[in-house]
C-alpha positions in Angstrom: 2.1 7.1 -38.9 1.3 10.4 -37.3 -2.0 11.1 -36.0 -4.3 11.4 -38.6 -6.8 14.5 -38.4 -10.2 12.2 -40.0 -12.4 16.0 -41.3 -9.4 16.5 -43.1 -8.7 13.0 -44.3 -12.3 13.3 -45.5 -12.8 16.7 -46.8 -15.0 17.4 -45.2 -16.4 19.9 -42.3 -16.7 19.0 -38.3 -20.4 19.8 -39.2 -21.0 17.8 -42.2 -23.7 15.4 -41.9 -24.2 11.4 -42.0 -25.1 11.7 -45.6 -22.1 14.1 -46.7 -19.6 11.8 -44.8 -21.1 8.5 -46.7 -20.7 11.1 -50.0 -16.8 11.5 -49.7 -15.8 8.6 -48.1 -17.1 6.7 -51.3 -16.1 8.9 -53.9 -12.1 8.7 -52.2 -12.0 5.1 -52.0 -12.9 4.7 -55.7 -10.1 7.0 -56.3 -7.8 5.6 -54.1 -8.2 1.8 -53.8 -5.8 -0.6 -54.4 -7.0 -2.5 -56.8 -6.9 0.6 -59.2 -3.4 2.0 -57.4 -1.8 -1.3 -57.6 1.7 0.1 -57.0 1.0 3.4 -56.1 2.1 3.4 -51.9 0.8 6.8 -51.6 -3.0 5.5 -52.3 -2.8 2.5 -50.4 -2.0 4.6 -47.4 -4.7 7.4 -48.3 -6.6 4.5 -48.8 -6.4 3.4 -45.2 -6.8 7.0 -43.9 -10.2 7.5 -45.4 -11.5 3.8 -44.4 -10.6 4.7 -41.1 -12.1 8.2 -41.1 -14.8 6.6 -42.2 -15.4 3.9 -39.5 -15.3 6.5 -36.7 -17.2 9.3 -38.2 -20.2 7.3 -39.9 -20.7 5.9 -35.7 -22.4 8.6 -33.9 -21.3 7.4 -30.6 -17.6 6.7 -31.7 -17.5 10.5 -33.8 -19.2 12.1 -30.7 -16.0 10.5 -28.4 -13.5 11.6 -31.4 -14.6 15.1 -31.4 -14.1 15.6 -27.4 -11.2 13.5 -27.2 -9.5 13.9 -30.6 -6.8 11.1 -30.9 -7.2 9.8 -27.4 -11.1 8.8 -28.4 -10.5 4.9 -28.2 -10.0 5.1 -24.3 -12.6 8.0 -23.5 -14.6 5.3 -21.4 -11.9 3.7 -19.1 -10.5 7.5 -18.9 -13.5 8.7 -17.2 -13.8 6.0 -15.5 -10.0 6.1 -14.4 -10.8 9.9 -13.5 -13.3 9.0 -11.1 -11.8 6.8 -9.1 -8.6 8.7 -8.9 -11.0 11.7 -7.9 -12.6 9.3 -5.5 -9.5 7.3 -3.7 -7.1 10.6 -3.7 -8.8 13.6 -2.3 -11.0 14.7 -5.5 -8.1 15.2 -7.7 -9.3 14.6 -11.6 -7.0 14.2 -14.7 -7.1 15.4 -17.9 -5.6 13.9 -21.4 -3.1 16.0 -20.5 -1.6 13.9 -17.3 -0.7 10.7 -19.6 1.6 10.3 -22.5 1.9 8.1 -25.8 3.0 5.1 -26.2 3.8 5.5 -30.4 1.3 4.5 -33.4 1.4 1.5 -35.5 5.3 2.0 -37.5 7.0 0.2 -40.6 3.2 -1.4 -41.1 1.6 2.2 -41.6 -1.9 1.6 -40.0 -2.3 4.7 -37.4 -3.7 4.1 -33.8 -3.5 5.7 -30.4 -2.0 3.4 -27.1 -2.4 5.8 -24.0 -1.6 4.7 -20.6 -4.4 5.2 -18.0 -2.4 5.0 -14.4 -1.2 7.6 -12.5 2.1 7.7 -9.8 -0.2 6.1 -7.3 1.4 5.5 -3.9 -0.3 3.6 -0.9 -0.8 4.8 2.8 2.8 3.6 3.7 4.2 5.9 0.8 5.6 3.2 -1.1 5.0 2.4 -4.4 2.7 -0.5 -5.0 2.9 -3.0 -8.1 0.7 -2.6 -11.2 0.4 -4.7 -13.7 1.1 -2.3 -17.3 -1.3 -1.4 -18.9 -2.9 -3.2 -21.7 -2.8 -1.5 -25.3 -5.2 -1.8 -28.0 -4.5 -1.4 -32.0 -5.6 -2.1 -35.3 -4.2 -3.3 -38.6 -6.3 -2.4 -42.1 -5.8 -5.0 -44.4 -7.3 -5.5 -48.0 -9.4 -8.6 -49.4 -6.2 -10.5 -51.1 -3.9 -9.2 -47.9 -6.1 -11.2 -45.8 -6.0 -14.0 -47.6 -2.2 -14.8 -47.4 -0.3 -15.8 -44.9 1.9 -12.9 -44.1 4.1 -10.2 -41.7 3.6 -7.3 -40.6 5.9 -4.9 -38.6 4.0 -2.5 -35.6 5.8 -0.1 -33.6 5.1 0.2 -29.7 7.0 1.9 -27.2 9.4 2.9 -29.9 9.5 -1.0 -30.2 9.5 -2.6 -33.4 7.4 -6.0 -33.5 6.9 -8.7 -36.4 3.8 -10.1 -36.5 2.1 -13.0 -38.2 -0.8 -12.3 -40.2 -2.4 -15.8 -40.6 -4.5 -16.4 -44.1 -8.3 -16.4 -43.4 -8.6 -14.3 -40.8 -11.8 -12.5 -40.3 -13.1 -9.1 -40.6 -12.5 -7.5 -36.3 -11.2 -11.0 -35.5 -7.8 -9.8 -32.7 -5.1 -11.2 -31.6 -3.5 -11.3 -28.3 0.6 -10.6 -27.9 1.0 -11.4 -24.3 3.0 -8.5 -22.1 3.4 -6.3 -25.1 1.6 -3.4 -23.7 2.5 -1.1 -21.4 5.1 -1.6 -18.4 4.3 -2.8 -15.2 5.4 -1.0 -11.8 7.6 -2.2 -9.0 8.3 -5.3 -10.9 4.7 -6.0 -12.0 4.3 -8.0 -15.4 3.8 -5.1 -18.7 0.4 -5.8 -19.9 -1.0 -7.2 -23.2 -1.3 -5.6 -26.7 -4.1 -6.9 -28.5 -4.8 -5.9 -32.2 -7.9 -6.0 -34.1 -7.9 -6.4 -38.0 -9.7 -4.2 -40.2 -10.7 -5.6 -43.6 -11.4 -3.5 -46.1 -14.2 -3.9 -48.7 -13.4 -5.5 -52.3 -14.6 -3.3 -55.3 -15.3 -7.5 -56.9 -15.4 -10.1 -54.1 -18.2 -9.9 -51.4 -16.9 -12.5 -48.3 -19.6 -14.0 -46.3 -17.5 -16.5 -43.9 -15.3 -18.8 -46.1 -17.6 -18.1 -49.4 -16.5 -15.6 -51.9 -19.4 -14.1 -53.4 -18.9 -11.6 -57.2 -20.8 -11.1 -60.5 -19.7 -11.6 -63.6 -21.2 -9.9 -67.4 -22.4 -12.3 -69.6 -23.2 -11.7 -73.0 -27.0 -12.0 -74.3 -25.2 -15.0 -77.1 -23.3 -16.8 -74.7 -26.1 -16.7 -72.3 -28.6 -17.8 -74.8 -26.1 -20.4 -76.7 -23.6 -21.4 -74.0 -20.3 -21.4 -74.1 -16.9 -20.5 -71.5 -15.5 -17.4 -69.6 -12.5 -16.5 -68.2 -13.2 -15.2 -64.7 -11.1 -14.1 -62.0 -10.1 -15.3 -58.8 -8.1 -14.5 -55.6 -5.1 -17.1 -57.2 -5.7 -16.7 -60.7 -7.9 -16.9 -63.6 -9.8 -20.0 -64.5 -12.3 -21.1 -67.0 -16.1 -21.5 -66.2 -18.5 -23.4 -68.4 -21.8 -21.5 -69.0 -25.1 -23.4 -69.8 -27.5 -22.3 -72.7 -30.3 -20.9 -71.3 -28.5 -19.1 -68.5 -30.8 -16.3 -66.7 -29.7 -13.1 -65.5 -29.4 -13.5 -61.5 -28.6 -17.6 -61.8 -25.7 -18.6 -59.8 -22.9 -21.1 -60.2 -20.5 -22.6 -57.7 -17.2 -22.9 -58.1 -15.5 -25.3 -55.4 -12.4 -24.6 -53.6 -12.3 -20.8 -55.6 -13.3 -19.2 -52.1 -11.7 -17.3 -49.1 -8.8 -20.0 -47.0 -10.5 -21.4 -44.1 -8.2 -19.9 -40.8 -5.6 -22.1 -39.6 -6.5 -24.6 -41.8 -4.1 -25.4 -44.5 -5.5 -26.2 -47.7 -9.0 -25.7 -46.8 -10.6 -23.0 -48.8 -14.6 -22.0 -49.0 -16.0 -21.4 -52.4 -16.4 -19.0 -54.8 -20.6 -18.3 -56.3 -20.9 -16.1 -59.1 -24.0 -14.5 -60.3 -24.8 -14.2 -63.8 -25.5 -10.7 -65.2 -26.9 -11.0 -68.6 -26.2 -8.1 -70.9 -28.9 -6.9 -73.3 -26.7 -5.8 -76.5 -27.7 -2.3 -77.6 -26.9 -0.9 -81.1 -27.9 -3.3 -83.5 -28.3 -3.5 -87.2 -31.5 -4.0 -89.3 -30.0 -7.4 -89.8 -29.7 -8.3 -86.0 -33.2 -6.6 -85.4 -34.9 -8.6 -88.0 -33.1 -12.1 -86.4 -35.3 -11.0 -82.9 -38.2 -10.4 -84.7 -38.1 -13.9 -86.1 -37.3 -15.1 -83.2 -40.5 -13.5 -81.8 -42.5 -15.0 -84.6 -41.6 -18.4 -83.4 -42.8 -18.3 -80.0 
C-alpha cells in the first residue's frame, strides 16, 4: 500500500485538535468496520487507514515526529541519532531523509508501513569497505478481533520481496514477531538484519478481550429477566444457547466456559466468554400492561 497521508485519511486539518481527531476517527470506523462491511474490501482497507491514522495522531509525541518526518516518522530517533554520529566520526557531515531510500511497504497483505535503511557508504581509514550487519526493519500488521483468533497467513512485501507469514490464533494486541535476516542487506558479506513485525488489533464493536476472556453485553427483556427463560447469543465460533435465571438484575454476569479468546500456542485451550446482562425496561404499554404493574405494586 502506498504511503498513506493520515490528515487526509482522517478528514481532518494538520491543526485539528485531540478532541476533533477522537471526533472523526470514531465516526469513520462506525462507518467503515468490518463487521458492518463484511465483504466490502474497500472498507476493510479504509478501515485500517483510519485505525492507523488514529494511533499516531491521538500520541502527541508520535504526531509531533509524523509531522517533521512525514512517512519516515517511525525512525526519527535512531535517524538523529545516526546523523550525529555520522556528523561526529566523518568531518561534521549531517544527512537528511533525503540520503536513504525505501525498502517497500507491507504488499498482497495491505497494512502500510515505512522500512528505511539508516547506514551510509562508510569506508574505514584504509579505504576499504568494512562489514555491517543490514539493517534491521520494523512493520506492523492490523488485524481484527475474529482475524486474531484464527490461525492464519498473511503475505508482506519487503525489498520487493514477497513473504508468507504465519499468523498464530491468540496472539495479543503489539505482541511481534521476529523473522530472522529479513531486513535489510548486510555489507561486504555481513549477515542482512532482522524484520520484526508488530500486530495491531483492532477494537470489536461486541467483544471487549481482556487476556484470554472475552468480555460483551447482551439485551435482555424485562419478561425473561423477571421469569427466566433462554437466548441465543453470539460467539467468535457460533451461536449457542444460554440459560437465564428469574430474577436476573441488570449488570449480573454469567460465565460461559471455553466461549473465550484461544489461549496462544496452545491448541484447544480457549479463555472464556462473561456476558453482562442489560435489562430492558419495555416502553409503550397498554392500559392492560400498566394495570398488571400496578398490581404488581400493590403486592409488595
Amino acid at each position: 500500500m502506498a504511503y498513506i497521508d493520515y490528515y487526509n485519511a482522517l478528514g481532518i486539518s494538520k491543526t485539528a485538535s485531540p478532541e476533533e481527531i477522537k471526533k472523526a476517527y470514531r465516526k469513520l470506523a462506525r462507518q467503515y468496520h468490518p463487521d458492518l462491511n463484511p465483504k466490502d474490501t474497500s472498507a476493510h482497507k479504509k478501515f485500517q487507514e483510519i485505525n492507523e491514522a488514529n494511533e499516531v495522531l491521538s500520541d502527541p509525541e508520535k504526531r509531533k515526529k509524523y509531522d517533521e518526518y512525514g512517512e519516515n516518522w517511525k525512525h526519527a530517533d535512531p535517524f538523529e541519532q545516526n546523523r550525529q554520529q555520522q556528523g561526529n566520526n566523518y568531518g561534521g557531515r549531517g544527512y537528511t531523509t533525503q540520503d536513504f531510500g525505501g525498502f517497500g511497504d507491507f504488499g498482497a497483505g495491505g497494512y502500510s508501513d515505512f522500512f528505511e535503511t539508516l547506514f551510509g557508504n562508510i569506508g574505514n581509514k584504509s579505504g576499504k569497505t568494512r562489514a555491517f550487519k543490514g539493517q534491521d526493519y520494523y512493520g506492523e500488521v492490523h488485524l481484527t478481533l475474529r482475524q486474531a483468533a484464527q490461525t492464519h497467513q498473511q503475505t508482506i512485501e519487503v525489498n520487493n520481496k514477497k513473504l508468507r507469514i504465519t499468523v498464530p490464533a491468540g496472539v495479543a494486541n503489539e505482541q511481534q514477531i521476529k523473522l530472522k535476516e529479513q531486513g535489510g542487506p548486510g555489507m561486504e558479506g555481513a549477515p542482512a538484519g532482522d524484520l520484526y513485525i508488530k500486530f495491531v488489533i483492532q477494537p470489536d464493536l461486541v467483544f471487549k478481550r481482556n487476556g484470554d476472556d472475552l468480555y460483551m453485553d447482551i439485551i435482555v427483556d424485562l419478561y425473561t429477566a423477571v421469569l427466566g427463560g433462554e437466548l441465543m447469543i453470539n460467539t467468535l465460533d457460533g451461536q449457542v444457547k444460554m440459560k437465564v435465571k428469574p430474577g436476573t438484575q441488570s449488570g449480573s454476569k454469567a460465565r460461559l466456559k471455553g466461549k473465550g479468546f484461544p489461549v496462544y500456542k496452545k491448541p484447544g485451550e480457549f479463555g472464556d466468554l462473561i456476558v453482562t446482562y442489560q435489562v430492558q425496561i419495555p416502553t409503550n404499554l397498554t392500559e392492560q400492561q400498566k394495570k398488571m404493574f400496578m398490581d404488581l405494586q400493590q403486592t409488595k
